[in-house]
C-alpha positions as CSV (number, residue, x, y, z in Angstrom):
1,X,-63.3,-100.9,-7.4
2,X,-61.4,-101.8,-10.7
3,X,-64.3,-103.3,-12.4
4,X,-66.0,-99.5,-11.5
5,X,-62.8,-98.0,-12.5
6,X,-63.0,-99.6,-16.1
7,X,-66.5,-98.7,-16.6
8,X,-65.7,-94.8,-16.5
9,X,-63.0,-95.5,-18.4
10,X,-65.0,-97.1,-20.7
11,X,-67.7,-94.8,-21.1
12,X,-65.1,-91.7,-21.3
13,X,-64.0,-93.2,-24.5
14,X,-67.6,-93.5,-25.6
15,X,-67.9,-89.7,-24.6
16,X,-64.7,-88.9,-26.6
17,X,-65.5,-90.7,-29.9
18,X,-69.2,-89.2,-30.1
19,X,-67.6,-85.7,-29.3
20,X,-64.7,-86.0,-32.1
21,X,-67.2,-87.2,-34.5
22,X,-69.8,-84.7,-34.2
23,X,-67.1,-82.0,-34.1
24,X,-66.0,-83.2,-37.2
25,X,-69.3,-83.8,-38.7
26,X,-70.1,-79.9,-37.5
27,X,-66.9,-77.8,-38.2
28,X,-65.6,-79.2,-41.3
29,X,-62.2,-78.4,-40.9
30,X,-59.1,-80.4,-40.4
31,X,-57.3,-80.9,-37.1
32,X,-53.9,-81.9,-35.4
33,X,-54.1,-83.7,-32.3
34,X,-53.1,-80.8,-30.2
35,X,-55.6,-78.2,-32.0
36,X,-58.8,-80.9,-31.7
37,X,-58.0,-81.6,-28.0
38,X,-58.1,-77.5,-27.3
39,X,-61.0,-77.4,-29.5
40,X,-62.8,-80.2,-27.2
41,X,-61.8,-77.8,-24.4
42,X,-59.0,-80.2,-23.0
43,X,-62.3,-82.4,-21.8
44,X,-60.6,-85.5,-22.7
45,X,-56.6,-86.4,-22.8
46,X,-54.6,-86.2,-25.9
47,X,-53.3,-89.6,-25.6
48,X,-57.2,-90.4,-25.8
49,X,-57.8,-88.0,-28.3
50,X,-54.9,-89.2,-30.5
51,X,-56.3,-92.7,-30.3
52,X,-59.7,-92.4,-31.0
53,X,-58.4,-90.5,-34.4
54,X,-56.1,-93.3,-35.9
55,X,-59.2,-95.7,-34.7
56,X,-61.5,-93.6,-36.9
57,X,-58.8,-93.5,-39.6
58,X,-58.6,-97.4,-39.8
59,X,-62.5,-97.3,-39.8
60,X,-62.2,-94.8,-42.8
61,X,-64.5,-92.7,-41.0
62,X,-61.6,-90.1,-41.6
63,X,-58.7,-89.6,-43.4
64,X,-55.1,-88.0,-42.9
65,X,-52.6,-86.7,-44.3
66,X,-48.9,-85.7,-42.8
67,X,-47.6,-82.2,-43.6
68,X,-43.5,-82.1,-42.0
69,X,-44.3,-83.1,-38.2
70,X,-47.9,-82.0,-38.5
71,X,-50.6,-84.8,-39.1
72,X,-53.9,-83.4,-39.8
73,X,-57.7,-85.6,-39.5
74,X,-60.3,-84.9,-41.8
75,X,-63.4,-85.9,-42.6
76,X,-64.3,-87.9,-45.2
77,X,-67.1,-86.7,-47.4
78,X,-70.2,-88.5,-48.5
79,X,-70.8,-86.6,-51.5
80,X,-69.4,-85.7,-54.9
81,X,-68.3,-82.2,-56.2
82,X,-67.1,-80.9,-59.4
83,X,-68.9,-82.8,-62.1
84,X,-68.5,-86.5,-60.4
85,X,-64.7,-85.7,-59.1
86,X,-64.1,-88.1,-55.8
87,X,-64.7,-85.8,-52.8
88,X,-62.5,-87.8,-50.9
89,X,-59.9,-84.9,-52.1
90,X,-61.9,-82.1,-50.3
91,X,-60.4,-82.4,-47.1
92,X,-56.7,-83.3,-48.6
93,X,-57.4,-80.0,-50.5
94,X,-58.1,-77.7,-47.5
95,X,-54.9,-79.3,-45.8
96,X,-53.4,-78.4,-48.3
97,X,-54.8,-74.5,-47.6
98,X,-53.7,-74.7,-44.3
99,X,-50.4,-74.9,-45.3
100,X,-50.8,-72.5,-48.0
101,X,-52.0,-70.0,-45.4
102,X,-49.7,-71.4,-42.9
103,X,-46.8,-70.3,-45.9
104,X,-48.5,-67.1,-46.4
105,X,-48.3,-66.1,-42.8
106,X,-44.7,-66.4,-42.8
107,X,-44.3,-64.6,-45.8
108,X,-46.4,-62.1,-44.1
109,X,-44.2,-62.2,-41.0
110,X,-41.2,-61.6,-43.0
111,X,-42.7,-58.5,-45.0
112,X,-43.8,-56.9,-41.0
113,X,-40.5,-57.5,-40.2
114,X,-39.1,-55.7,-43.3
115,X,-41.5,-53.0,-42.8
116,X,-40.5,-52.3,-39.2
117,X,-36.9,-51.8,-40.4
118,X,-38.2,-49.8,-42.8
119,X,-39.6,-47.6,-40.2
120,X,-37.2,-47.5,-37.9
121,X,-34.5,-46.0,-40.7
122,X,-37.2,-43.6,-41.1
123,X,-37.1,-42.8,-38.0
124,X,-33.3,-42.6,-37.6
125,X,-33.7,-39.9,-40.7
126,X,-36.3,-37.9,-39.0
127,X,-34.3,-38.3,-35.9
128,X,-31.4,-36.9,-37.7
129,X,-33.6,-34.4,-39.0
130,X,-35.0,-33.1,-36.0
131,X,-31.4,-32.7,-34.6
132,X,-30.3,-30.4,-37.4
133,X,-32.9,-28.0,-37.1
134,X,-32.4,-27.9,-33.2
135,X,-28.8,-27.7,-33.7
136,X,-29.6,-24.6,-35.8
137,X,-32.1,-22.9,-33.6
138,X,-29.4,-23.5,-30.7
139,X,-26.6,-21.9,-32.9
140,X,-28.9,-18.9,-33.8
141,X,-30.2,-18.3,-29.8
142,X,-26.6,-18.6,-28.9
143,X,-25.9,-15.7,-31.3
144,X,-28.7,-13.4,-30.2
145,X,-27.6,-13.9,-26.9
146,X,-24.0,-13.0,-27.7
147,X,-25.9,-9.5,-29.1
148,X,-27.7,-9.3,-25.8
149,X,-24.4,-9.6,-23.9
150,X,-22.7,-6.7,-26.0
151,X,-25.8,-4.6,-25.7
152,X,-25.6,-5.1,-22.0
153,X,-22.0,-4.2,-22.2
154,X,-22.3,-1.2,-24.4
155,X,-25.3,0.6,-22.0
156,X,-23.0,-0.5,-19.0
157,X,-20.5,1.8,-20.7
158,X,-23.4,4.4,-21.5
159,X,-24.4,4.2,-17.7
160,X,-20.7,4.9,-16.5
161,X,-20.5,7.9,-19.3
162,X,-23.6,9.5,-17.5
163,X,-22.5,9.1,-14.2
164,X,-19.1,11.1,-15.2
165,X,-21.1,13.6,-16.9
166,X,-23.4,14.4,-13.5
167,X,-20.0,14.2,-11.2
168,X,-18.1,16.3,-13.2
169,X,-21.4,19.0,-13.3
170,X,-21.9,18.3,-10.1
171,X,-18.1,19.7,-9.0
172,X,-18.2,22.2,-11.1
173,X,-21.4,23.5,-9.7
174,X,-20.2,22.8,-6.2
175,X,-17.0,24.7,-7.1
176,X,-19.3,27.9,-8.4
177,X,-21.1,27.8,-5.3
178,X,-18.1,27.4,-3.0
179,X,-16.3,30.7,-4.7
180,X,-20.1,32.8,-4.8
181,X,-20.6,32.1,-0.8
182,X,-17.1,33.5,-0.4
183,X,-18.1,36.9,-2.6
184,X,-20.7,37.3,-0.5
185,X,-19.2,36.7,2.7
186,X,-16.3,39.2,2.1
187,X,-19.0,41.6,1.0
188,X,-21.1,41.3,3.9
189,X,-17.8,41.6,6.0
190,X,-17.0,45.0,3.9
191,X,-20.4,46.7,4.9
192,X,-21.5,45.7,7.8
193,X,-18.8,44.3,9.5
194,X,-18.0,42.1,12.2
195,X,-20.8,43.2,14.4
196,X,-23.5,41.8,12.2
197,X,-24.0,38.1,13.4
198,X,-26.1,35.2,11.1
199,X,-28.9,36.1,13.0
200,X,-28.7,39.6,12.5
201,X,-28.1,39.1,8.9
202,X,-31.0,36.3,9.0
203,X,-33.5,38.9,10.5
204,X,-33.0,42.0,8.6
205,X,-31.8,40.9,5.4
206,X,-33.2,37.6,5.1
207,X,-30.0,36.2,4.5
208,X,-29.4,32.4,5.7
209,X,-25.8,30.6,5.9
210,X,-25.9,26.9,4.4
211,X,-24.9,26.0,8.1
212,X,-28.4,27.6,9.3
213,X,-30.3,25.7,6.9
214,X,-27.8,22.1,7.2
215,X,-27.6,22.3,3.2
216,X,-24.4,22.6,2.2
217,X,-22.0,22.3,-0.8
218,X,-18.5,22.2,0.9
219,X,-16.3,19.3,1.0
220,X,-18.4,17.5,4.0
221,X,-21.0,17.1,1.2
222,X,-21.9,13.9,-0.3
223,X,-19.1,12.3,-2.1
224,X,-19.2,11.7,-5.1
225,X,-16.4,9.5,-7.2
226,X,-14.2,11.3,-9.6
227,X,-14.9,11.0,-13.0
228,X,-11.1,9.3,-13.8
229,X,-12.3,6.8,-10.9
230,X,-15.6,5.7,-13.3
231,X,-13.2,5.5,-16.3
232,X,-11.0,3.2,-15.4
233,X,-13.6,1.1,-13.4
């Protein structure tokens, strides 16, 4: 069972060199630990991983350089660019980009950050803005409805003048009527006399009472309140 053990063991390393050399050989690019065993898609452990590379490195089949607490693996190239220059320096030179991007991002980061302030003040501003004009448009509703209030007020009056107006025609015309019916009743009395009843007076002389007809402008008429009542309501 161990010797079986050992063999898978064994042939898992195989698996693990051939796959971090072709990815190499394939990609290009330079790579931490961490970053080739996600790129491997966690097929084999980073304690394996991280072997394998510093076996490769003291083979000189790569190379590496340490960047703060980041080491990075690289291949090393079998050709020559720029005129004869070593390309041994090609993969030291895009470690070197990844921390210049690496730099950059920060920077980046910084300036978003500086740009959100930047629109949040704004914002405050507009805020601010926003609640002056409100404030006005409240101030100026408040004052039209302060108009409607004393037009309301002022008709109110108007209404209670008008209402006088009609009671006080409406007792003098009650009044006029009263002292007329009382003409007539002391003429009728002067000619005809007592023996002429309402409906004697009804059926000759088409006269009718206010009684016969239950229309009537005496004091059991509607009442109505006194003008000096509406004032000083």
């Amino acid at each position: 069972m161990a010797s079986k053990k050992g063999v898978n063991k064994k042939s898992d390393s195989k698996d693990a060199e051939t796959a971090i050399l072709r990815w190499f050989e394939c990609e290009g690019e330079p790579a931490t630990v961490q970053s080739l065993t996600d790129a491997l898609g966690s097929k084999f452990g980073k304690t394996l991983v991280q072997s394998i590379l510093e076996q490769y490195v003291s083979e000189e089949k790569l190379q590496v350089k340490d960047i703060k607490k980041a080491r990075f693996y690289y291949l090393i190239p079998t050709e020559t660019i720029n005129h004869g220059e070593d390309a041994n320096t090609t993969g030291s030179v895009k470690v070197d980009l990844i921390q210049q991007v690496k730099v950059q991002t920060k920077s980046l980061s910084q300036l978003d950050n500086e740009l959100n302030a930047l629109l949040q003040k704004s914002s405050s501003v507009k805020r601010a803005s926003i609640i002056t004009t409100l404030s006005a448009e409240c101030a100026t509703l408040k004052e039209r409805l302060n108009d409607m209030q004393q037009m309301a007020n002022n008709q109110s009056c108007k209404n209670d003048e008008d209402v006088s107006l009609l009671t006080l025609r409406y007792n003098r015309a009650r009044k006029l009527w009263l002292e007329r019916k009382r003409m007539t009743e002391r003429v009728i009395d002067a000619v005809l006399g007592e023996s002429c009843d309402p409906k004697d007076l009804a059926d000759i002389f088409g006269v009718t009472t206010d009684q016969q007809v239950n229309v009537s402008f005496s004091d059991t008429a509607i009442a109505l309140p006194s003008a000096t009542a509406i004032v000083h309501a």
